[in-house]
MMTF fields as JSON, N, C-alpha, C and O atoms, coordinates in Angstrom:
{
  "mmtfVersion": "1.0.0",
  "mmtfProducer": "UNKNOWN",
  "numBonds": 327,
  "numAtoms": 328,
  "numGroups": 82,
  "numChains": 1,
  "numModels": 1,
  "chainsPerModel": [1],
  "groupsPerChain": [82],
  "chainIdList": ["A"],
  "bondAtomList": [4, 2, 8, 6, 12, 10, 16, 14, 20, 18, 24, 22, 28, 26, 32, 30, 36, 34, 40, 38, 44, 42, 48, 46, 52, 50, 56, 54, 60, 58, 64, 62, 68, 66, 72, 70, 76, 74, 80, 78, 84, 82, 88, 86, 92, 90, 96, 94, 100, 98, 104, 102, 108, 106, 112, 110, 116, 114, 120, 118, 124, 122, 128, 126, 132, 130, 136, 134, 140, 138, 144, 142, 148, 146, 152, 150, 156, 154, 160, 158, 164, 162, 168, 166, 172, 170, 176, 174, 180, 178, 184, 182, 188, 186, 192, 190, 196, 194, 200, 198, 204, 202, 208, 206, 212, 210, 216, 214, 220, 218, 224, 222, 228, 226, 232, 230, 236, 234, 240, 238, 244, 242, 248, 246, 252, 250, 256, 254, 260, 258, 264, 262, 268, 266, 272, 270, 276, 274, 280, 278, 284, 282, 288, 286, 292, 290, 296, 294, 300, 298, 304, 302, 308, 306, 312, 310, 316, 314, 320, 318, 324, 322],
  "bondOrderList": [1, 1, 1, 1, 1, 1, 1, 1, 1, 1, 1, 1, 1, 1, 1, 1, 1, 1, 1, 1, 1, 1, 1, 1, 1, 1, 1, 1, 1, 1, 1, 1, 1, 1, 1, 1, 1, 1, 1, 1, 1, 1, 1, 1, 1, 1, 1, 1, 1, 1, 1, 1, 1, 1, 1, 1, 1, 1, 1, 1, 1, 1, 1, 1, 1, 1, 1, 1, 1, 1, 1, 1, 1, 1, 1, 1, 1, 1, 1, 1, 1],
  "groupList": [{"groupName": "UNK", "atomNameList": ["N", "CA", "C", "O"], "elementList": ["N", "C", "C", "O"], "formalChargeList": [0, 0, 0, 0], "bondAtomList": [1, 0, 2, 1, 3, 2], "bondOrderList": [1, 1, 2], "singleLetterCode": "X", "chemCompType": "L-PEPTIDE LINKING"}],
  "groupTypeList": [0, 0, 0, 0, 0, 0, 0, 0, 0, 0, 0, 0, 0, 0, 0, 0, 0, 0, 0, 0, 0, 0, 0, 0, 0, 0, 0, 0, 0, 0, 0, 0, 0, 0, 0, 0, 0, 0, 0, 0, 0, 0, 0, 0, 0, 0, 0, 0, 0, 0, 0, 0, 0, 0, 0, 0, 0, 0, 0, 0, 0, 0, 0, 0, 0, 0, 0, 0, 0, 0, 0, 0, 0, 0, 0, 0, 0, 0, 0, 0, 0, 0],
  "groupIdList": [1, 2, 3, 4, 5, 6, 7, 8, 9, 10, 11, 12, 13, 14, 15, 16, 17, 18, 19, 20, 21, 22, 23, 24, 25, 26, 27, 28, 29, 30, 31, 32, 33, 34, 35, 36, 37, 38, 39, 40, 41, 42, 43, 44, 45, 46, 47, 48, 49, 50, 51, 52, 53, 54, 55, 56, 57, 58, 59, 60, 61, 62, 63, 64, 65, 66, 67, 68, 69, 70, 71, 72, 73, 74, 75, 76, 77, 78, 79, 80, 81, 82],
  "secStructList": [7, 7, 1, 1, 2, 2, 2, 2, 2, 2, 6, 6, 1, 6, 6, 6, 6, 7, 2, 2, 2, 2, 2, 2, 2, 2, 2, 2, 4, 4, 4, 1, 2, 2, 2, 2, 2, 2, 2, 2, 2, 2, 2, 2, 2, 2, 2, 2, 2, 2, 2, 6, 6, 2, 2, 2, 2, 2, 2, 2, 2, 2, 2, 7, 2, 2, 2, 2, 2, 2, 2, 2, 2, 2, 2, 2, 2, 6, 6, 7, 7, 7],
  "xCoordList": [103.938, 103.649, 102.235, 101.878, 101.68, 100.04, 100.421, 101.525, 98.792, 98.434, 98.807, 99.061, 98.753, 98.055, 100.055, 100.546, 100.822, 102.079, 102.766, 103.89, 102.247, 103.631, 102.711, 103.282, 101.597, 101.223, 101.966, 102.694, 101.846, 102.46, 104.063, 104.588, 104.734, 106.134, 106.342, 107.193, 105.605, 105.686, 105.42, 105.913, 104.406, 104.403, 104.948, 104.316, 105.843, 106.885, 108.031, 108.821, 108.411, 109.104, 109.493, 110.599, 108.097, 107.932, 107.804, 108.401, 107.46, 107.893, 109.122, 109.07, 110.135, 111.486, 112.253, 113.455, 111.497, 111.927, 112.674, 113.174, 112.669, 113.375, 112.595, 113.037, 111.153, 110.295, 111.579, 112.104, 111.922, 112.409, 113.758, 113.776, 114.432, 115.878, 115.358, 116.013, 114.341, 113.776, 113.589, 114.293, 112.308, 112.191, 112.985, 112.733, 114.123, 115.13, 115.713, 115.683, 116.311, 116.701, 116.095, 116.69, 115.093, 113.698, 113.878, 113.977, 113.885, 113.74, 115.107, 115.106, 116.347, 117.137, 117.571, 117.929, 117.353, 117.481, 116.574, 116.686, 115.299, 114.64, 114.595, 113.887, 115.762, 116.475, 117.282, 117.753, 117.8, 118.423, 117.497, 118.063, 116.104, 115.168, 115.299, 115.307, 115.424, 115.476, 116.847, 117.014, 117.689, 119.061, 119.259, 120.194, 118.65, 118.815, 117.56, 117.699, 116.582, 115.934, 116.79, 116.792, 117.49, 118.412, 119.555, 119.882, 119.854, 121.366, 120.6, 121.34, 119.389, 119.051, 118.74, 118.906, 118.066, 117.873, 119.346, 119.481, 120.371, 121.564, 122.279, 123.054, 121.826, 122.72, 121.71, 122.217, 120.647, 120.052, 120.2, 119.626, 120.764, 121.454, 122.875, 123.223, 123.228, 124.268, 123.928, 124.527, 122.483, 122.125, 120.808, 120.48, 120.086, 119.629, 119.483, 118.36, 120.684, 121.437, 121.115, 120.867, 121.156, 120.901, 119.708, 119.429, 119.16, 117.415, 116.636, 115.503, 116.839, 115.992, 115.062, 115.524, 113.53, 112.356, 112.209, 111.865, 112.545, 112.561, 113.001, 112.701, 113.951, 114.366, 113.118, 113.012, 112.367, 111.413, 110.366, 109.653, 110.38, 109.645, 110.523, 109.982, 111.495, 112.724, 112.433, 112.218, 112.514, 112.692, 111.16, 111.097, 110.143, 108.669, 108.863, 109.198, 108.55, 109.365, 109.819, 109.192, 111.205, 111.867, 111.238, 111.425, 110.445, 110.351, 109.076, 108.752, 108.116, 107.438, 107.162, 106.889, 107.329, 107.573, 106.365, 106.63, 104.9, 103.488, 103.744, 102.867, 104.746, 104.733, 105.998, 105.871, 106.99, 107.758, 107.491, 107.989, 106.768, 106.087, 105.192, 105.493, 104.033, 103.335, 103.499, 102.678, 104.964, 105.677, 106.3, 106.08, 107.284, 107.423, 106.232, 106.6, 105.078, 104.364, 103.409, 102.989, 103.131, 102.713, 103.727, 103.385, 104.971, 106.1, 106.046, 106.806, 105.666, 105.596, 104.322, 104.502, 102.939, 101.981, 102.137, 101.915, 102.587, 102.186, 103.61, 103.485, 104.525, 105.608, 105.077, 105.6, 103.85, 103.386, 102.566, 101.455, 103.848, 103.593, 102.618, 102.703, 101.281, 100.065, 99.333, 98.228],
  "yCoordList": [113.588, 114.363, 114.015, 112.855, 114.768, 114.756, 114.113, 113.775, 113.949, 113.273, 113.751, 113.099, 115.523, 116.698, 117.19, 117.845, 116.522, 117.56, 116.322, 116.475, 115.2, 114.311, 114.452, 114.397, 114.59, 114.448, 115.563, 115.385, 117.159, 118.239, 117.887, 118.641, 117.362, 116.711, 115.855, 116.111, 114.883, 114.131, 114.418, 113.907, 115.489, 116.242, 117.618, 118.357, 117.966, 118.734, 118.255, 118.998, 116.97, 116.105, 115.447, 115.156, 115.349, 114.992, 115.593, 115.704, 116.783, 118.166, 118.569, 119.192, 118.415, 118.488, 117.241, 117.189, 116.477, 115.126, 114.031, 113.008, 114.366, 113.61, 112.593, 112.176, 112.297, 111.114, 109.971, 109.727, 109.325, 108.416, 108.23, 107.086, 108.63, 109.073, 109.431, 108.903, 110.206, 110.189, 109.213, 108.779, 108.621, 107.013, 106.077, 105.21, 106.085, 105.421, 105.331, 104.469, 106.551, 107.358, 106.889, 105.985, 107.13, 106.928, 105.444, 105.042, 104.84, 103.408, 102.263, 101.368, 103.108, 102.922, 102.993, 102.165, 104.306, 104.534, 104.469, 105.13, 103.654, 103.452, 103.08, 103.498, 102.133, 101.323, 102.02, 101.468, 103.491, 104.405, 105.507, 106.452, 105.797, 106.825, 107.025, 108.233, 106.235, 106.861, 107.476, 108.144, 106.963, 107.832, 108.884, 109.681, 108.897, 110.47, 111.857, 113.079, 111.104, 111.814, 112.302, 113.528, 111.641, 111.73, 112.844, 113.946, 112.509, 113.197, 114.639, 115.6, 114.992, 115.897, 117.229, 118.449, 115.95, 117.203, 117.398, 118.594, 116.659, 116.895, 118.257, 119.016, 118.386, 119.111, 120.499, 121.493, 120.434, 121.571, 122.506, 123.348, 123.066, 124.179, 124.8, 125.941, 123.762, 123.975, 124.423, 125.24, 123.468, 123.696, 124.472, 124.661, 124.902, 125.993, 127.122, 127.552, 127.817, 128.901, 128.387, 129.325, 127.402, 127.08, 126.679, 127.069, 126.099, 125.565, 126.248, 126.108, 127.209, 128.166, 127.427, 126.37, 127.535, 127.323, 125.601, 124.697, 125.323, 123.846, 122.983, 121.86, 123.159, 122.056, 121.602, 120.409, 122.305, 121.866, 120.984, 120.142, 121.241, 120.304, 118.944, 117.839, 119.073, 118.138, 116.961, 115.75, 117.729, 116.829, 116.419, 115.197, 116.886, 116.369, 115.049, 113.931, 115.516, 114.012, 112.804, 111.783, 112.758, 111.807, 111.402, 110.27, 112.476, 111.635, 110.725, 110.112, 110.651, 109.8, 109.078, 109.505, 107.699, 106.24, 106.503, 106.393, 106.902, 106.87, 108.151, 108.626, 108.584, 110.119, 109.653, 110.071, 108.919, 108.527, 107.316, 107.357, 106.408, 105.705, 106.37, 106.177, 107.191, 107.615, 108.422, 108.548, 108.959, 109.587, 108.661, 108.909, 107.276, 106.271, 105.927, 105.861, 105.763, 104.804, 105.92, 105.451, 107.411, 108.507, 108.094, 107.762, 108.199, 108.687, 106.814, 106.628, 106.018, 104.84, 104.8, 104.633, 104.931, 105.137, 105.799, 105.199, 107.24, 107.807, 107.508, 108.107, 106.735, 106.21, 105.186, 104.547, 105.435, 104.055, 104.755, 105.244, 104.47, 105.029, 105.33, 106.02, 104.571, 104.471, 105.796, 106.09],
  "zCoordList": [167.844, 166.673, 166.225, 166.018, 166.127, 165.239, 164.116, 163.688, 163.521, 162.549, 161.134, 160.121, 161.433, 160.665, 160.443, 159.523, 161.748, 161.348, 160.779, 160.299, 160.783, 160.381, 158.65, 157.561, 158.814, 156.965, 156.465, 155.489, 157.227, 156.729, 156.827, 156.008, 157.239, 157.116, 155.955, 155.102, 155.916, 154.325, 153.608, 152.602, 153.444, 152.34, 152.111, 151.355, 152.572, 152.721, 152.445, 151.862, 152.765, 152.59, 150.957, 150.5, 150.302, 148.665, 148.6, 149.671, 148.312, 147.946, 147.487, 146.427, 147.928, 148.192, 147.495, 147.233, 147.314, 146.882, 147.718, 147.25, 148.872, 149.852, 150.932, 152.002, 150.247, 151.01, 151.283, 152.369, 149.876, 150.145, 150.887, 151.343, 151.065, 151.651, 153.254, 154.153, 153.59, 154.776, 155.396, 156.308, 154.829, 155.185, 155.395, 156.231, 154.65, 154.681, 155.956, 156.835, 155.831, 157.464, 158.326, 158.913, 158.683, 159.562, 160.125, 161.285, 159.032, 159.133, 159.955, 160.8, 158.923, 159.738, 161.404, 162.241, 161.383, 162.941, 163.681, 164.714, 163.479, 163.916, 166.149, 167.066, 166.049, 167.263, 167.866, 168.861, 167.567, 167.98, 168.103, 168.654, 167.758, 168.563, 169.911, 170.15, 171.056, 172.34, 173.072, 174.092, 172.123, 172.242, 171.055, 171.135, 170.278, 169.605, 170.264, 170.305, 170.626, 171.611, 172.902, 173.005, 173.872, 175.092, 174.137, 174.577, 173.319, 172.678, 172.176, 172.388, 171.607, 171.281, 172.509, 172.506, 173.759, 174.435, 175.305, 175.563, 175.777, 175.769, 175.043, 175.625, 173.607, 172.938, 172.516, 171.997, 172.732, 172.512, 172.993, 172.303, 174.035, 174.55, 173.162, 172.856, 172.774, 171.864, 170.424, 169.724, 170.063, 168.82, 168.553, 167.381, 169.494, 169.582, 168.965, 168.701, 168.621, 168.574, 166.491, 165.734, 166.092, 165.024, 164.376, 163.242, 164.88, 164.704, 165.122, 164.662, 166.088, 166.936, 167.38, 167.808, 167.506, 168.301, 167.662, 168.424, 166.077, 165.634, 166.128, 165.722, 167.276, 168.208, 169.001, 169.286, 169.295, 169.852, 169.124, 169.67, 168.069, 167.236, 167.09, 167.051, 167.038, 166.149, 167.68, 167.619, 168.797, 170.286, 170.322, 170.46, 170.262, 170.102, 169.305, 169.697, 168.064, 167.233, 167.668, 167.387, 168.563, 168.601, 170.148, 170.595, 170.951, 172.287, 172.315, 173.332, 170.718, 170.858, 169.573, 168.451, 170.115, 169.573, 168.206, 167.008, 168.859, 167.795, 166.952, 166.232, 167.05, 166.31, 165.1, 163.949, 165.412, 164.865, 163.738, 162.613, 164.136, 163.843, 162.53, 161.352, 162.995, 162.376, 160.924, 160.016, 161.048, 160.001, 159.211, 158.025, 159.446, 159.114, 157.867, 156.694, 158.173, 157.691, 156.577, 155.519, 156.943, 156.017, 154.769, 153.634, 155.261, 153.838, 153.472, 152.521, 153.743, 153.227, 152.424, 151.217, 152.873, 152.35, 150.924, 149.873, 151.034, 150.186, 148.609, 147.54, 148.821, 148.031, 146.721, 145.808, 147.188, 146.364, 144.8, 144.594, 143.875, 142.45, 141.615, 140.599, 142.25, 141.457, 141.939, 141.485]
}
């Protein structure tokens, strides 16, 4: 994931009000990224039909570590109240 889509994600993200709950998420499953990547493209034939063309974004995402990462640390950055 770019620089430009994970900022447009976090801030899409606070927008919505859901930075923190993201991050959370994020953070959590951090150690389970290369099996929700494997399980996504597994099931995308299935979920497809629901996300349409965003699976492809959603599987971009999870198949790289600096993209995941990089969104991680945007919605951390920008959490900070001041």
């Amino acid at each position: 994931m770019s620089d430009e889509r994970s900022e447009a994600l976090a801030a899409e993200l606070r927008r919505r009000g859901l930075a923190t709950p993201a991050f959370l998420l994020l953070e959590a499953h951090r150690p389970l990224r290369p099996l929700l990547a494997n399980a996504s493209l597994f099931l995308s034939p299935l979920i497809r039909p629901l996300f349409g063309s965003r699976i492809d974004r959603i599987q971009e995402a999870l198949d790289e570590d600096d993209g995941y990462d990089r969104l991680i640390s945007e919605l951390e950055r920008r959490e900070d109240p001041r």
